[in-house]
N, C-alpha and C positions, 0 to 999 in steps of 0.2 A: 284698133283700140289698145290701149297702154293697160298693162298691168295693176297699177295705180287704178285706171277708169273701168276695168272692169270691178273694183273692192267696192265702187261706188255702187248702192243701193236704188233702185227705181225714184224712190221718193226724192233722195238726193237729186237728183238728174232730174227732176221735175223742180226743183227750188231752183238749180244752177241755171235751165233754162227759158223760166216761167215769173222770177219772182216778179211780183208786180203792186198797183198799188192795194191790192185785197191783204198782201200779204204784210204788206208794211202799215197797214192800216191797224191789223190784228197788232201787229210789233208796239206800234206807236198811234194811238186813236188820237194823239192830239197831234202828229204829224203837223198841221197847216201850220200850227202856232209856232212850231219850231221852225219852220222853211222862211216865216214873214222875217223873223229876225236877221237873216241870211242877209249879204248882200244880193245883187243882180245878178250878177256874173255867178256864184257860185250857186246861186241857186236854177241858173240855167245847167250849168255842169252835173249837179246833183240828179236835177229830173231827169238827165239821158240818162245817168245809170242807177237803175234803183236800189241796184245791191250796195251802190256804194253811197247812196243815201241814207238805206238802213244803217250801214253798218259807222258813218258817221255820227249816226242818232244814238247807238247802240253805245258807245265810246261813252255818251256825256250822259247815259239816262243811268239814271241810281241803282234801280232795280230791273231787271228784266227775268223772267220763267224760264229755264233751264232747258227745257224743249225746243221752244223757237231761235232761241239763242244758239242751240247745237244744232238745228236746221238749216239758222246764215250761216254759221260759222262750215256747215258742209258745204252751203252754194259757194260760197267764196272759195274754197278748198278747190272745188269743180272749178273753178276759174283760174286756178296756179294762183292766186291769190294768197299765198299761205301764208305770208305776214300778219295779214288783217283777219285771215282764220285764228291762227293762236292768239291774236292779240284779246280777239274777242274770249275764247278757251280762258283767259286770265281772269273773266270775270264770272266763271261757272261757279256756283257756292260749294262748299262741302260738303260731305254725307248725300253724294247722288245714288241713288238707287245700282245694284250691280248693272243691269241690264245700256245704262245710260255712261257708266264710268268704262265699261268696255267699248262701247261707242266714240266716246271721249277719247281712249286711247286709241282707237283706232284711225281715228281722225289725226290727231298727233303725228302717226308715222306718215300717212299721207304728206302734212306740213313738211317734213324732215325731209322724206324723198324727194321734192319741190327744191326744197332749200340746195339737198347736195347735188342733186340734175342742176342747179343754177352754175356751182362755181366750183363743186368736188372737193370742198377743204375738208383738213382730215379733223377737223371739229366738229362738221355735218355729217361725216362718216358715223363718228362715233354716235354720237345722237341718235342716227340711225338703226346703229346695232343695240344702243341703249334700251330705244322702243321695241324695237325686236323681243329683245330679251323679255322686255313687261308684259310683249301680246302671248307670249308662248306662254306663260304662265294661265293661262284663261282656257278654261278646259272645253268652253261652248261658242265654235266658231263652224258655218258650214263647210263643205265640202271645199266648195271656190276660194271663199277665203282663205282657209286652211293650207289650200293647195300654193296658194298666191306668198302666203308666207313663209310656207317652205323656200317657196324659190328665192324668194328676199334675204330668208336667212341665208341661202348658197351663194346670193351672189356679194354679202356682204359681209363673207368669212366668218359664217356661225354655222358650223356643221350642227354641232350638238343642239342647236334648237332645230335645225332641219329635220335630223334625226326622229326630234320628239312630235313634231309634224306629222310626217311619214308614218310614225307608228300610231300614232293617233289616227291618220285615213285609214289605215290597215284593218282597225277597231270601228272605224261608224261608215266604210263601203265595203260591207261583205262580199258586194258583188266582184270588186278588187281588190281582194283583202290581198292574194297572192304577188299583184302588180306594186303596192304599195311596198309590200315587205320585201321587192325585190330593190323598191328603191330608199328604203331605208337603210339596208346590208348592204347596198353599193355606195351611196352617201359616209358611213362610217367606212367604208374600205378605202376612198380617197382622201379619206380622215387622217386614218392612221390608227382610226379606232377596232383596235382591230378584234379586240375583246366581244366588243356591242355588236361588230361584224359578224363573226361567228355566231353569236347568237341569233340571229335574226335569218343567218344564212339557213341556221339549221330550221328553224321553222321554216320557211321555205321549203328546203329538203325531205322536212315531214310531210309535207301539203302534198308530195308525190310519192302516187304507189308504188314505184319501185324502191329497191332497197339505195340501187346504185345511178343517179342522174345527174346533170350537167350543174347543178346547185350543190350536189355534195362536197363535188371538187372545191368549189368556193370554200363553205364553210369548213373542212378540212385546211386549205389553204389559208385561211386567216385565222383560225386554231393554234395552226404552226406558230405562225408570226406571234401570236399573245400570249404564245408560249404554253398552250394545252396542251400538249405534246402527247400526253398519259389518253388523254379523252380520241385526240386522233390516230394514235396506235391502235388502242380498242377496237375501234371501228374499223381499220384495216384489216386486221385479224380475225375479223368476221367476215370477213371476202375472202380469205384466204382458199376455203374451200367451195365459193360458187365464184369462181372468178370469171370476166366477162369474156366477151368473145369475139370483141373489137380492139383491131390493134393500136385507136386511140384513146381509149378506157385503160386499157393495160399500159401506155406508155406512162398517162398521166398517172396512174397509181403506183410506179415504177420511182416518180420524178418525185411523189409525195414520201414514198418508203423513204428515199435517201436525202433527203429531207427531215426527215425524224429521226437520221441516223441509223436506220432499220438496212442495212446493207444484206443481208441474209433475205430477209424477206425481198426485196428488190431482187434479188436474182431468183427466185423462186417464177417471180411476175416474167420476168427477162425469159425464163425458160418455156412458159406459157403460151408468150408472144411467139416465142420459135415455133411455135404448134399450130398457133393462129395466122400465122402470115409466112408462112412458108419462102415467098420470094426473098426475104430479110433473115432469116431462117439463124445463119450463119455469123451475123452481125449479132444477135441477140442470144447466142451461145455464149460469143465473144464474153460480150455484157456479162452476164451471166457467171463465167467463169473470172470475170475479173472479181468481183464482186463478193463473191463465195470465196474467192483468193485473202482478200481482205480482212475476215473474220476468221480465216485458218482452216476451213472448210476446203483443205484442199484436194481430196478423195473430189469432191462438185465437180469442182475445178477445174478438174482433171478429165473426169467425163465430158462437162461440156466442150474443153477444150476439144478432145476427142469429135466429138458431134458432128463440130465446128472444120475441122481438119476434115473428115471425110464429107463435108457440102462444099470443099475449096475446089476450085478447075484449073487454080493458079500455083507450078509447083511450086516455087519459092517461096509461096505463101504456106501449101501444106507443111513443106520441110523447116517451115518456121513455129508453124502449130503443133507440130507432129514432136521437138526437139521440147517446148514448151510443156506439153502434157507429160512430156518423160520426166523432166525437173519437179513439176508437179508432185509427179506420183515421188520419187525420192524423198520429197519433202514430205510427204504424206505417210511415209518408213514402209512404203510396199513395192519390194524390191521386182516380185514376181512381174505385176501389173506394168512395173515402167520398163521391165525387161520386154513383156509382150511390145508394148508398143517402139521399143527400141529394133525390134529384129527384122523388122524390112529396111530397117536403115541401113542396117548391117552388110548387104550385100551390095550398097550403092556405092562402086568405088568412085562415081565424080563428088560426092559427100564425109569420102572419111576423115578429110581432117576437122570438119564441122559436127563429127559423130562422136571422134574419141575423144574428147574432156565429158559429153556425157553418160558412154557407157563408163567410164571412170567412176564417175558417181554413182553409176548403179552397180556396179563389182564391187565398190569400199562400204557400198552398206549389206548388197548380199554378204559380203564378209562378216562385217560387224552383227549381220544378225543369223550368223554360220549357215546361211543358205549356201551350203560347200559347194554343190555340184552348179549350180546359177555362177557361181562368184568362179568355180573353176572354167567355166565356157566362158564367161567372159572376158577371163585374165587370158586367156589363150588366144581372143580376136585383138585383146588390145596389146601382148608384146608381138601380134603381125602388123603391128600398125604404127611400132613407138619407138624411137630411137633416143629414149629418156633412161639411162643408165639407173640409177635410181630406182626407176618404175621397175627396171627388170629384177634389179637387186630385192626390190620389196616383195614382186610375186617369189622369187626364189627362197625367199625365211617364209612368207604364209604357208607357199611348197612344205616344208621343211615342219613347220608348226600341226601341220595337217598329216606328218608320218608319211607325205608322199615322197619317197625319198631319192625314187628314181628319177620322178619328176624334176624333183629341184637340182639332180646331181645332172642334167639336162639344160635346166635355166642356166645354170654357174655356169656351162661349157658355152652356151655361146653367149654368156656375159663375155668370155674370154676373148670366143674368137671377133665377137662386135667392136669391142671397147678394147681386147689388150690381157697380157697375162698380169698380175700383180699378187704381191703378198697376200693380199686381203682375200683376192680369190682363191687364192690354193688352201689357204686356211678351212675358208667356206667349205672346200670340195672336202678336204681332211676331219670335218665338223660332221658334212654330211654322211661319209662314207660310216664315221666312227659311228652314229645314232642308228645308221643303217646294217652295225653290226659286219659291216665289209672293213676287220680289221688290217687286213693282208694287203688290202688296195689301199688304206689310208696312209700305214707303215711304207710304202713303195713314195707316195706322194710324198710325204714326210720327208722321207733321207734326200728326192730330188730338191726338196725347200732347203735343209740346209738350215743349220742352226739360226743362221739371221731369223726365221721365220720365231724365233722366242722374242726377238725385240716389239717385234708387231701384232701378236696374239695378245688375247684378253686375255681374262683371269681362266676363264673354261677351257679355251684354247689351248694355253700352258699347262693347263692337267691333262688334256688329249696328247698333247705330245710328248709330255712326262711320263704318261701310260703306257705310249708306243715306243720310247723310247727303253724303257725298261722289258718289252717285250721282246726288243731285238735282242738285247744283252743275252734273256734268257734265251734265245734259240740256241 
């Protein structure tokens, strides 16, 4: 049975399959008179079919009652017949009763779906959605109907009357109030409607005792989209501290955080998952640290990274996490922390040239934040490790900055013997010796330099040897 055939009413289905001449007698009591006029031939044709003797009579009679007339004008309807159904419709009067003008229209769209099932033009379309539109307006239709035109409006590209359907079965079958309101909120979600969606989701989402179920997500998700943003953060941040305890509840609230642009709370969820799902443990550290990285929350970061590096069985993987949480924590200006995790690297010699740019980093900032004795061990692993001239020259003045002055009179000598003897160097050593109050060794250094060494000395320099040089005079 057609969709269509089921909108039809009992009594309809009795006119469409029954009319007869009791029926036409009522229509037309003076019937005979009108058939004598007829020819032969058409008045054979006539009495096979009654409905379309009526409905010939109906055409030319002046007056006919508004009931019987919307009666054939069904049976005919029931017969695909919908030509000679509206034709008849044309001559219903005005000012019908509500009860009979909603009949009327509904009869209408029957004709209409007749019409576009005939040939599909997009003139019958519209007609279609036309009447649509007028039935949805009618706030007293039962359940079946109801139901029937929802589906008309969906299949005839009217969500928003579907919609108003839907939410109307929600309201007069309590018994599925919940089924209804699931397909309202689904309706507008392949809308686009994504406003109406949420709302509807979330009544759904009320209708169950939990705080957190497989509808929240919905209504959450199409909040996004309508750009509630404010409404569905709220509601995340109220999970924050009973959060669930399945690792697809947590993903999805994971995929909605970052989504709302909540990257912070999304690694908090990430860190969760690590606790819940143990095999994945590792991957969700990951997550987690990237995540927390992004906000600047790199101290997180850094831990998870960590977490993550000791659940790896892969070394190349650890020595790739392990090098990651050390940059981390530098960036975080905790020089202690990325030292710690630096110092088993330390003794890896198949790794030191992939170690030393990042103890680098962590000696120039123990420096910078005069962690001396951090920055002095490390300056000491990296010139056993660096044939960068430079590097040595620079540990050699921090030496020097720090009053360490044996130290650095140490670095200079095998600047010399690595790289070479030079002006620059002897000066350095003459710099050093002089601050270190070893005037008698600088004076000795000195006379070996040899005046040329004033063309190449700064401004300090040329007072150190101006000094020493007036000390020999006076011996």
């Amino acid at each position: 049975m057609s969709n269509k055939e089921r909108l039809l009413t009992p009594l309809h289905l009795l006119l469409a399959l029954g009319v007869g001449g009791g029926v036409l007698h009522t229509l037309y009591p003076d019937s005979e008179t009108v058939l004598k006029t007829a020819d032969a031939q058409h008045l054979k044709t006539a009495l096979s079919n009654p409905l379309q003797t009526a409905y010939a009579r109906t055409l030319v009679a002046p007056n006919v009652e508004p009931v019987p007339l919307l009666q054939l004008a069904t049976s005919l309807s029931a017969q695909h017949a919908w030509e000679a159904s509206e034709n008849l419709l044309t001559k219903l009067p005005g000012g019908l009763n509500p009860q009979l003008t909603q009949q009327t229209e509904k009869l209408h769209l029957l004709n209409r779906l007749d019409a576009y099932y005939a040939d599909n033009s997009t003139h019958n379309k519209q007609a279609v959605q036309t009447q649509l539109k007028v039935l949805a307006t009618y706030p007293q239709w039962n359940t079946i109907t109801r139901t029937h035109l929802a589906k008309y409006s969906l299949d005839f590209g009217l969500p928003a009357q579907a919609i108003q359907h839907y939410a109307q079965l929600a309201q007069q079958d309590p018994s599925q109030t919940q089924q209804w309101l699931i397909l309202t909120a689904t309706t507008a979600d392949n809308a686009g409607l994504w406003d109406t969606a949420a709302d509807y989701w979330q009544r759904v989402h009320d209708l169950n005792p939990t705080k957190l179920n497989v509808y929240t997500y919905h209504w959450l998700e199409s909040a996004i989209k309508a750009g509630r943003n404010t409404e569905a953060t709220n509601y995340l941040y109220t999970l924050v501290d009973h959060l669930p305890e399945t690792s697809s509840d947590l993903q999805r609230l994971a995929h909605l955080s970052l989504k709302l642009g909540k990257p912070a709370l999304a690694s908090t969820i990430y860190q969760q998952l690590a606790n819940v799902d143990p095999e994945s443990a590792q991957t969700w550290h990951e997550k987690a640290a990237h995540w927390s990285q992004t906000v600047g929350a790199y101290h997180l970061a850094a831990n998870a990274l960590t977490k993550a590096h000791n659940l790896s069985n892969d070394e190349a993987e650890r020595l790739s996490l392990q090098y990651r949480s050390i940059d981390l924590w530098v960036t975080a200006q905790q020089p202690h922390k990325a030292a710690l995790a630096l110092k088993p690297l330390l003794d890896n010699k198949r790794a030191t040239h992939l170690t030393l740019p990042h103890c680098l980093q962590v000696a120039y900032l123990a420096e910078k934040q005069q962690q001396h004795a951090l920055a002095s061990t490390l300056w000491t692993w990296v010139l056993a490790h660096s044939d960068d001239r430079k590097l040595w020259q620079h540990v050699a003045l921090w030496q020097e900055s720090r009053k360490q002055y044996t130290q650095a009179l140490a670095t200079w000598q095998q600047i010399e013997t690595r790289f070479g003897v030079s002006q620059q160097t002897t000066l350095m050593r003459i710099q050093v010796l002089w601050r270190a109050e070893k005037h008698q060794q600088a004076l000795r250094l000195a006379r070996q330099g040899g005046k040329s060494l004033y063309k190449t000395a700064n401004r300090y320099q040329r007072s150190i040897l101006t000094e020493l040089n007036k000390r020999r005079n006076n011996a």
